[in-house]
DSSP file (Angstrom, degrees, kcal/mol; ACC not computed):
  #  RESIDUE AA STRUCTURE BP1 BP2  ACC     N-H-->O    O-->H-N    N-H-->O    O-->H-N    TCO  KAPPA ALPHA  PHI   PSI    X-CA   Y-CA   Z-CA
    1    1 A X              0   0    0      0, 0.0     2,-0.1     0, 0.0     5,-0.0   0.000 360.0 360.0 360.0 145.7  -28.8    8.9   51.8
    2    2 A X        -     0   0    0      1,-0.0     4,-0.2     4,-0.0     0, 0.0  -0.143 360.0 -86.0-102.7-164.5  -28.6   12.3   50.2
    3    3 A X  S    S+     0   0    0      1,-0.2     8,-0.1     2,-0.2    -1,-0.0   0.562 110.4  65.9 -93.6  -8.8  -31.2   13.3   47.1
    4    4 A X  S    S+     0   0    0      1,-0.2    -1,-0.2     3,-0.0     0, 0.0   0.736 104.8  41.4 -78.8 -16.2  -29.6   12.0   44.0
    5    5 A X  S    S+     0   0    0      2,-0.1    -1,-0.2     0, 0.0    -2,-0.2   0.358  95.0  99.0-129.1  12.7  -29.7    8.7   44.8
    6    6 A X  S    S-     0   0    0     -4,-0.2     2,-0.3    -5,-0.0     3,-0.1  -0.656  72.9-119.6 -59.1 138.9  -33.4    8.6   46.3
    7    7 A X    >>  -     0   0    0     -2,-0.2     3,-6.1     1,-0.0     4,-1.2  -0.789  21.2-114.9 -57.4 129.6  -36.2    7.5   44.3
    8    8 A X  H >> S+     0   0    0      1,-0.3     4,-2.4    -2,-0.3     3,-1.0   0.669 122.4  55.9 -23.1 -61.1  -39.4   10.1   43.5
    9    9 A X  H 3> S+     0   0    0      1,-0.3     4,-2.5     2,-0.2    -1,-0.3   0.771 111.5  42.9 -64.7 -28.7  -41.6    7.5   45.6
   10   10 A X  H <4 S+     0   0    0     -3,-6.1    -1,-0.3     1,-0.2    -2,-0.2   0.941 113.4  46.6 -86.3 -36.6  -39.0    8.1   48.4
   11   11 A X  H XX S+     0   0    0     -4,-1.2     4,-3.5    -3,-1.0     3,-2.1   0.963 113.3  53.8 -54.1 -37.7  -38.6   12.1   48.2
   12   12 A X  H 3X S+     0   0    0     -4,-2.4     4,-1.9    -5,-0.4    -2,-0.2   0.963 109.8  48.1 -68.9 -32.8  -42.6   12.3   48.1
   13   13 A X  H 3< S+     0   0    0     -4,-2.5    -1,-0.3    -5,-0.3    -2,-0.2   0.269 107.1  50.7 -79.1  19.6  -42.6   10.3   51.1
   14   14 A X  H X> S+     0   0    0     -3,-2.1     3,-1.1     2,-0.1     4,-0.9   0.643 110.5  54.6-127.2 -46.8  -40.0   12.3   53.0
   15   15 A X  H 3X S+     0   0    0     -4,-3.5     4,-1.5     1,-0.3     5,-0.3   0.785 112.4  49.1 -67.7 -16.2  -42.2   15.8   52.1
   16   16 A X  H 3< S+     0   0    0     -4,-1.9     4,-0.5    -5,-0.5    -1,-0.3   0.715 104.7  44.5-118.3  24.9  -44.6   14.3   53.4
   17   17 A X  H <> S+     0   0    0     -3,-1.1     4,-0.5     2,-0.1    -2,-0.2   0.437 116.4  58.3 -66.5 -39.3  -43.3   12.9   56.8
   18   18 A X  H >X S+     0   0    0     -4,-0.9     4,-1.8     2,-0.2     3,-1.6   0.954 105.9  47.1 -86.8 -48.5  -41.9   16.6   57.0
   19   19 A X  H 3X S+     0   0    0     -4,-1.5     4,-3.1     1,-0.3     5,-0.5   0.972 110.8  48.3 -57.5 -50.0  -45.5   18.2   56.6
   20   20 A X  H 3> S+     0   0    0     -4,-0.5     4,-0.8    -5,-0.3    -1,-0.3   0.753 115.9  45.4 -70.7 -10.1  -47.1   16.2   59.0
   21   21 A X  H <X S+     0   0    0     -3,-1.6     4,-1.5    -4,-0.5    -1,-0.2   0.920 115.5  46.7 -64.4 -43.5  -44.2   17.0   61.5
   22   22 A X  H >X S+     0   0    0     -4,-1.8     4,-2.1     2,-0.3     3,-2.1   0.995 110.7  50.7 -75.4 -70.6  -44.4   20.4   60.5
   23   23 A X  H 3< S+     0   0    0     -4,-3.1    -1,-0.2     1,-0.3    -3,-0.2   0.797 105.6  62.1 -37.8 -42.1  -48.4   20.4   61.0
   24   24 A X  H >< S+     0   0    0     -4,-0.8     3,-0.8    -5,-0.5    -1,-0.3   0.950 107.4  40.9 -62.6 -51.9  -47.8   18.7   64.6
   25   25 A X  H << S+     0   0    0     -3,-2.1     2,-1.5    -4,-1.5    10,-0.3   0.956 114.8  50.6 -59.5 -57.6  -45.9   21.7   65.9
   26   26 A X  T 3< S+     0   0    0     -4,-2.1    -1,-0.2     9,-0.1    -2,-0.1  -0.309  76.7 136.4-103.5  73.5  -48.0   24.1   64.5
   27   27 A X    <   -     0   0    0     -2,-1.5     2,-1.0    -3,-0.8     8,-0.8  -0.354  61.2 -90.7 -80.7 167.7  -51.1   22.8   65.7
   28   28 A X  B     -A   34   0A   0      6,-0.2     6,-0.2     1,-0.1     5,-0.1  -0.813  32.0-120.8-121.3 149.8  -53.6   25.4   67.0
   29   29 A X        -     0   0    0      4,-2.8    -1,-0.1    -2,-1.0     5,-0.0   0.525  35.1-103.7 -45.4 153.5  -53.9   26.5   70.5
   30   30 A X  S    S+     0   0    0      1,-0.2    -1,-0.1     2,-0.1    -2,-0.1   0.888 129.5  61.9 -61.1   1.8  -57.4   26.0   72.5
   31   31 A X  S    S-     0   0    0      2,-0.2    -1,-0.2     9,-0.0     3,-0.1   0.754 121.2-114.0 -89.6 -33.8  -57.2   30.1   71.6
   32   32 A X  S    S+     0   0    0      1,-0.5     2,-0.1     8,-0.0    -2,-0.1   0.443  80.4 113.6 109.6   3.1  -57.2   29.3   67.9
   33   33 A X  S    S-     0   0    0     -5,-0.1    -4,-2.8     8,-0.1    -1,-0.5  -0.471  74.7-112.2 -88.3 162.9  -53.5   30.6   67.2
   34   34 A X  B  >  -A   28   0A   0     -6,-0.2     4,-1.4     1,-0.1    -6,-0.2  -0.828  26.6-134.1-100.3 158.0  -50.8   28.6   66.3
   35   35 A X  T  4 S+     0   0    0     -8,-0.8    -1,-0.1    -2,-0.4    -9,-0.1   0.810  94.5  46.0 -55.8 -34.8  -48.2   28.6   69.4
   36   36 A X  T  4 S+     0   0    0      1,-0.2    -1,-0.1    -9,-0.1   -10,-0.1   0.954 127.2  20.9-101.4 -55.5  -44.9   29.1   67.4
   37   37 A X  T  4 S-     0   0    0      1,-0.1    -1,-0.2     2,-0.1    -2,-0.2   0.698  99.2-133.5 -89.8   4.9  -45.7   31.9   65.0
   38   38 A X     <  +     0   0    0     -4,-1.4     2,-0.3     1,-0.2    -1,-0.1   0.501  57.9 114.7  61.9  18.3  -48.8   33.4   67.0
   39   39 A X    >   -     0   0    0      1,-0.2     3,-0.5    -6,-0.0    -1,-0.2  -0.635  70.0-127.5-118.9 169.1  -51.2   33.8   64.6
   40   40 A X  T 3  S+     0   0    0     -2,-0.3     2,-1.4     1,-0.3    -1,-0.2   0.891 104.5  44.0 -54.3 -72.0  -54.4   32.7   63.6
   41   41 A X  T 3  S-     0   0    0     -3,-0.1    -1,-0.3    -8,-0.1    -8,-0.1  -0.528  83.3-153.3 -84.6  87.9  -53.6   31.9   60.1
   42   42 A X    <>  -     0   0    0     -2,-1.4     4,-0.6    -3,-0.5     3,-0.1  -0.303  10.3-160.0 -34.0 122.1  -50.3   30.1   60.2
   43   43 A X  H  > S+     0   0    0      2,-0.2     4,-1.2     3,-0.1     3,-0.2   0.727  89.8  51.8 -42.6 -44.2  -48.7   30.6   57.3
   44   44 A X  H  4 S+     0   0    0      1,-0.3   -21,-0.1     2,-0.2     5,-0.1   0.680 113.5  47.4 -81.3 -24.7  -46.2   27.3   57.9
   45   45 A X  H >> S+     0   0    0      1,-0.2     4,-1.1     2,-0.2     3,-0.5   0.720 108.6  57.3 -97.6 -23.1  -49.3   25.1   58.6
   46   46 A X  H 3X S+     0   0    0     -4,-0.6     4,-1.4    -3,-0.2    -2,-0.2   0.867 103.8  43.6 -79.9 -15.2  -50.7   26.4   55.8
   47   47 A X  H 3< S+     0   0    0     -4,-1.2    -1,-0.2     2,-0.2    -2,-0.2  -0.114 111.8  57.6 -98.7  36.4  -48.1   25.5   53.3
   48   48 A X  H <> S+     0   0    0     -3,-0.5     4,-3.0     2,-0.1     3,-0.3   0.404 104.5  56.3-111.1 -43.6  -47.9   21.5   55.1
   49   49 A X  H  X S+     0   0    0     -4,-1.1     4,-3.3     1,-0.2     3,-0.4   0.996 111.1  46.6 -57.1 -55.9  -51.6   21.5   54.2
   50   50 A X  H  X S+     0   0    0     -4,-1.4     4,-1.9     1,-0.3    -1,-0.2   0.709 112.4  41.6 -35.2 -46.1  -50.4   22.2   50.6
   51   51 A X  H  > S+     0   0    0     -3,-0.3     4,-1.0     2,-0.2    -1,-0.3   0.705 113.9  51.9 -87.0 -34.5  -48.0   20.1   50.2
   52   52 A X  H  X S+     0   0    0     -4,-3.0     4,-2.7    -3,-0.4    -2,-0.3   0.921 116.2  42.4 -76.0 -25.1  -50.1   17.2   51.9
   53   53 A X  H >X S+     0   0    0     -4,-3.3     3,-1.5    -5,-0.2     4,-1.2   0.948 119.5  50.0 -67.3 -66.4  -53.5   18.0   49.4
   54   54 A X  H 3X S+     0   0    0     -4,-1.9     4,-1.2     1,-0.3    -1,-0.2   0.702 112.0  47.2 -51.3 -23.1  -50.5   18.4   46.2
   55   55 A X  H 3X S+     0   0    0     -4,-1.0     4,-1.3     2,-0.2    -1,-0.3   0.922 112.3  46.9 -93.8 -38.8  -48.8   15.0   47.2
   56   56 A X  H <X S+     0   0    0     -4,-2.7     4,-2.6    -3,-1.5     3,-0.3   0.949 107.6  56.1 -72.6 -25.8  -51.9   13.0   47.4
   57   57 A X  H >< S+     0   0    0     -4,-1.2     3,-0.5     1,-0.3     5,-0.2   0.977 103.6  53.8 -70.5 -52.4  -53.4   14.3   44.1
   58   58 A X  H >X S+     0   0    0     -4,-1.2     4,-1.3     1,-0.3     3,-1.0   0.795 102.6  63.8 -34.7 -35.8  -50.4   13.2   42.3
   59   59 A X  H >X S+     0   0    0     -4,-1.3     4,-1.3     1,-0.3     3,-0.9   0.984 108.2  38.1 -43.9 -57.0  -51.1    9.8   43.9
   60   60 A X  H << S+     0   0    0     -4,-2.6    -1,-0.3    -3,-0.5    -2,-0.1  -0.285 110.8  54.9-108.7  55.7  -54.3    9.4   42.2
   61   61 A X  H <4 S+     0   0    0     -3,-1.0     3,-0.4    -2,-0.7    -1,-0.3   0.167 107.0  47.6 -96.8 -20.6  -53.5   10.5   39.5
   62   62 A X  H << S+     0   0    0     -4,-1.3    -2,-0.2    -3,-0.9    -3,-0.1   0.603 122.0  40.9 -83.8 -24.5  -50.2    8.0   38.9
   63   63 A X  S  < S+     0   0    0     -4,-1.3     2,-0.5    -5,-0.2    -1,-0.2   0.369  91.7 103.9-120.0  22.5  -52.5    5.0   39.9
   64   64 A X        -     0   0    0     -3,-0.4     2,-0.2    -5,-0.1    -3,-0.0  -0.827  68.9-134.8 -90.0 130.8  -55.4    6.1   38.2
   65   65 A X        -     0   0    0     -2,-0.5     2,-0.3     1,-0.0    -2,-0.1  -0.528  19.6-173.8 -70.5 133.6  -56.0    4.2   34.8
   66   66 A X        -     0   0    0     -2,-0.2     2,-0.6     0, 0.0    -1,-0.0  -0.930  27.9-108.0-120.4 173.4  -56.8    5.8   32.1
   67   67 A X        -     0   0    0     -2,-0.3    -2,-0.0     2,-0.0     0, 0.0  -0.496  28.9-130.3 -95.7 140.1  -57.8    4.1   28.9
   68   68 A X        -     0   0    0     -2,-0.6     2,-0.5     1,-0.1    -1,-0.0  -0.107  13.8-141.0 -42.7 142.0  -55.5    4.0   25.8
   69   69 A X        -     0   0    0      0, 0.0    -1,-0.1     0, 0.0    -2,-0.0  -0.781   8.7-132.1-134.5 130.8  -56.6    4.8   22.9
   70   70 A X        +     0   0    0     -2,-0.5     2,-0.2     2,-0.1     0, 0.0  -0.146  30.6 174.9 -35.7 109.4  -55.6    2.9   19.7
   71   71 A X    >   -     0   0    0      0, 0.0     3,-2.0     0, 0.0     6,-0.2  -0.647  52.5 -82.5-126.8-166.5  -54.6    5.1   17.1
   72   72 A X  T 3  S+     0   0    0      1,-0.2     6,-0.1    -2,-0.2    -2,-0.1   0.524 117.5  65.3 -82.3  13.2  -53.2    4.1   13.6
   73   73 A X  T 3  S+     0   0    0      4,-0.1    -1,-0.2     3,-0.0     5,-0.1   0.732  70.3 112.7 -80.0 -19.2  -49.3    3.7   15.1
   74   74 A X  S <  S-     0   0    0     -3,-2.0     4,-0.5     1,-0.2     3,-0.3  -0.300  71.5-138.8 -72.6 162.5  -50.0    1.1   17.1
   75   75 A X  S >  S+     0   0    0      1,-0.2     3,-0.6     2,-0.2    -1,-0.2   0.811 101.3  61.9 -65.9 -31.3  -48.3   -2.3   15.9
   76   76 A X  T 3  S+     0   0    0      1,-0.2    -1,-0.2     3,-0.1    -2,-0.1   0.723 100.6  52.9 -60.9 -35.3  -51.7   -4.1   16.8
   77   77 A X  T 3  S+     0   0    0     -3,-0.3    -1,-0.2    -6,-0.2    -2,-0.2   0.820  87.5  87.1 -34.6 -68.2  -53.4   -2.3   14.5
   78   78 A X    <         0   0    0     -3,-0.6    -5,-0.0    -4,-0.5    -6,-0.0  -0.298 360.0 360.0 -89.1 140.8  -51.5   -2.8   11.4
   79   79 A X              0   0    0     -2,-0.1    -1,-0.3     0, 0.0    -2,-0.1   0.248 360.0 360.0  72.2 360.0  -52.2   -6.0    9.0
């Protein structure tokens, strides 16, 4: 299926299948480098880290409640 006709739930779950792929290759070495780009601080591992923190805080924040508050529009209100 291409991206127009994925749901969000399903793209967020495809960047983040790709980060933890990503993060598995460029794991670091018993030396402390990563293997593929050779450095300490990966740049590619660091922006999978990114992506995994940014996709779970949008999780909790979409299933976190927060409480309404009643103002004078509401229908419940009125009469």
């Amino acid at each position: 299926m291409t991206a127009p006709f994925l749901s969000l739930a399903q793209i967020r779950n495809r960047l983040i299948l790709t980060a933890r792929a990503i993060l598995r290759d460029h794991h670091s070495g018993p030396d402390g480098r990563c293997p593929i780009c050779r450095t300490a601080a990966c740049p590619v591992a660091t922006a999978a880290r990114n992506v995994l923190r940014t996709a779970e805080e949008v999780q909790q924040r979409s299933t976190a409640t927060e409480p309404t508050e009643s103002g004078r529009d509401d229908p419940q209100q009125a009469g």
